[in-house]
C-alpha positions, 0 to 999 in steps of 0.5 A, a space after each residue: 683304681 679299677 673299683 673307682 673306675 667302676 663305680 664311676 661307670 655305674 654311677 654314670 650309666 644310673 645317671 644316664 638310665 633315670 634321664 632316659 626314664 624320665 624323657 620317656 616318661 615324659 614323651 608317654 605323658 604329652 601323648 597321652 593327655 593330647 588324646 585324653 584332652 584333644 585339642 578343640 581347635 585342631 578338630 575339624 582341621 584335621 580331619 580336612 587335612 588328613 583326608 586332603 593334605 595338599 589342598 582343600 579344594 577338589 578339581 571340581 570346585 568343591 572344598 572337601 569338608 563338604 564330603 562329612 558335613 552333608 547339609 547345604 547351608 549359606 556362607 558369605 564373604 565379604 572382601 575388598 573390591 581392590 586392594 594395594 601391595 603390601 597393605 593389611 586388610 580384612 576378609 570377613 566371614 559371615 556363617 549365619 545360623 539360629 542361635 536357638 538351635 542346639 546340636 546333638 553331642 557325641 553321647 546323645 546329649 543337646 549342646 551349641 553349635 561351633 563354627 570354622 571357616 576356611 579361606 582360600 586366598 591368591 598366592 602371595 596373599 597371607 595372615 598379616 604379621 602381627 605388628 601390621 595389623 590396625 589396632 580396629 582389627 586386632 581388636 575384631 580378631 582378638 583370642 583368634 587362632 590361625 592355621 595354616 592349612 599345611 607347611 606350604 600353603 600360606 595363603 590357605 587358612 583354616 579357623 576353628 571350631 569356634 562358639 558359634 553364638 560369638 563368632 558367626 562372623 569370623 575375620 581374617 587380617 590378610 597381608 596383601 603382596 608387592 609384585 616390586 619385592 615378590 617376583 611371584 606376585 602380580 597385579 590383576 584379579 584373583 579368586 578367593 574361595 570360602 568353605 564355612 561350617 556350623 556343626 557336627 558332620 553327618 560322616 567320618 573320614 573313616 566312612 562311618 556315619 556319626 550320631 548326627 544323621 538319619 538312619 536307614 533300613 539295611 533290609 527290607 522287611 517289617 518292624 519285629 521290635 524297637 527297643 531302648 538301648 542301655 547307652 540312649 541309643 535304640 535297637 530296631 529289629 527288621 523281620 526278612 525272608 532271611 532271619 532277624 536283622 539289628 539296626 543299632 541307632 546311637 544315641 541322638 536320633 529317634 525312631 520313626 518306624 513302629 512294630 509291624 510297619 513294613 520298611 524297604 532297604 534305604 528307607 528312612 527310619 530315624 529322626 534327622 538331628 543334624 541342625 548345622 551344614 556346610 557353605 562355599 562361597 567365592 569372591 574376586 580381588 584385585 591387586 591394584 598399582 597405585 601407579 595405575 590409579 594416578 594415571 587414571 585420576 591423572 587422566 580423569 583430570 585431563 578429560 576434566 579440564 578438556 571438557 571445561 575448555 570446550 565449554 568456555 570454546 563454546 561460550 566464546 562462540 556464542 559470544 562472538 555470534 551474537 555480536 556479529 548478528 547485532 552488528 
């Protein structure tokens, strides 16, 4: 009795340590190839949300993906002048750029250029539904993914990074709110606020420049050496009154600078490689009563048919004046 008793908790506890192992190794696998393959379209998101979780948008108007991506470059928005509640439309952002250009890549090496935007919408304002949206811009949206900027925030989204030669135009299908159903909603004018970006950026969150800017002298002196590095990067060797010092340029950028060429400390010695950069641009809609647009045509048809009324007054007048001087 006591052996069965024992070698069913044996079994059991078998059972119960291969079903952990596998959990386990199943957690170790979904980890491991997150980071071996990273997932493109939470890239740029990120590293925006990671380094300002609560909003994109810093007191002083500036969207903080502008903090990485240094070059100024232009975004435009194009929105509705007005729209009625709950009704689906489109907000449409244009990222313009050369196609011809070619970035540098992490490893030195040329590739294309991707695109993100992010919009930052009125409150009450969100991504429509699915099964709101017109089939003229499903078919504009189509293999789109939108993001959430964070848990509490529907109505800041972020899209990308994207094939830039597909996507220079990028198109968000908002839902707009009914004040009669949302009570945090009402009718007026609103801001709209746009961040778009072409490109690699120049710094990382951590503060350490990437392989897509230009490098600076650290000490002022004179070029001892430039020499080509194993990895496509180059060393450049200053000479200073305190000893010898390395600049390591990763691989992208080229030397500018040459043996016995005198440098001062910030002073340029590399190529510029970055051909992206980053745009804001703001818009203004209104949540328009359709209440408010009847009264308005009613009393355009008023002013109308008063306006008609005077003038047959007037002919009557006239009439009547002419008569008499005839008589």
């Amino acid at each position: 009795m006591n052996h069965r008793f024992e070698t069913a908790i044996a079994s059991g506890l078998r059972r119960a340590c291969s079903s952990a192992i596998v959990a386990v190794l199943g957690i170790v696998l979904f980890f491991a190839s997150d980071l071996a393959l990273p997932q493109a379209a939470n890239a740029y998101p990120f590293w925006a949300q990671e380094t300002a979780p609560v909003t994109p948008r810093e007191a002083t108007g500036r969207i903080v993906c502008a903090n990485c991506h240094l070059a100024k470059k232009p975004t435009k928005v194009e929105v509705p002048q007005a729209v009625l509640p709950d009704t689906v439309f489109k907000a449409v952002v244009e990222i313009p750029y050369d196609l011809d250009a070619q970035q540098v890549l992490g490893d030195g090496s040329k590739g294309s250029l991707n695109v993100g935007a992010v919009i930052m919408l009125p409150e009450g304002f969100k991504i429509a539904p699915e099964d709101r949206i017109p089939d003229d811009i499903k078919e504009e949206t189509e293999g789109m993914f939108y993001q959430q900027y964070n848990a509490d925030s529907e109505n800041v989204i972020i899209v990308g990074p994207l094939p830039g030669d597909q996507y220079q135009e990028i198109v968000f299908p908002v839902l707009s709110p009914d004040p009669r159903t949302d009570k945090t909603a009402h009718f007026g004018k609103y801001s709209v606020h746009v961040g778009g970006n072409r490109g690699r950026g120049q710094i990382y969150p951590t503060g350490l420049n990437s392989n897509n800017i230009a490098s600076k002298a650290t000490a002022a002196g004179t070029i001892a050496a430039v020499t080509k590095s194993d990895d496509g990067g180059y060393s450049i060797t200053i000479k200073t009154s305190a000893g010898d010092v390395v600049e390591a340029i990763p691989p992208g950028p080229e030397p500018i600078v040459s043996e016995g060429q005198a440098v001062e400390v910030g002073e340029v010695i590399t190529t510029d490689p970055n051909v992206g950069g980053f745009g804001q641009v703001d818009g203004e809609i209104v949540l328009q009563s359709a209440g408010r647009i009847q009264g308005m045509l009613a009393f355009f048809a008023l002013v109308t048919i008063a306006q008609i009324f005077l003038v047959m007054k007037k002919k009557q007048i006239e009439k009547v004046q002419a008569a008499e001087m005839n008589f």
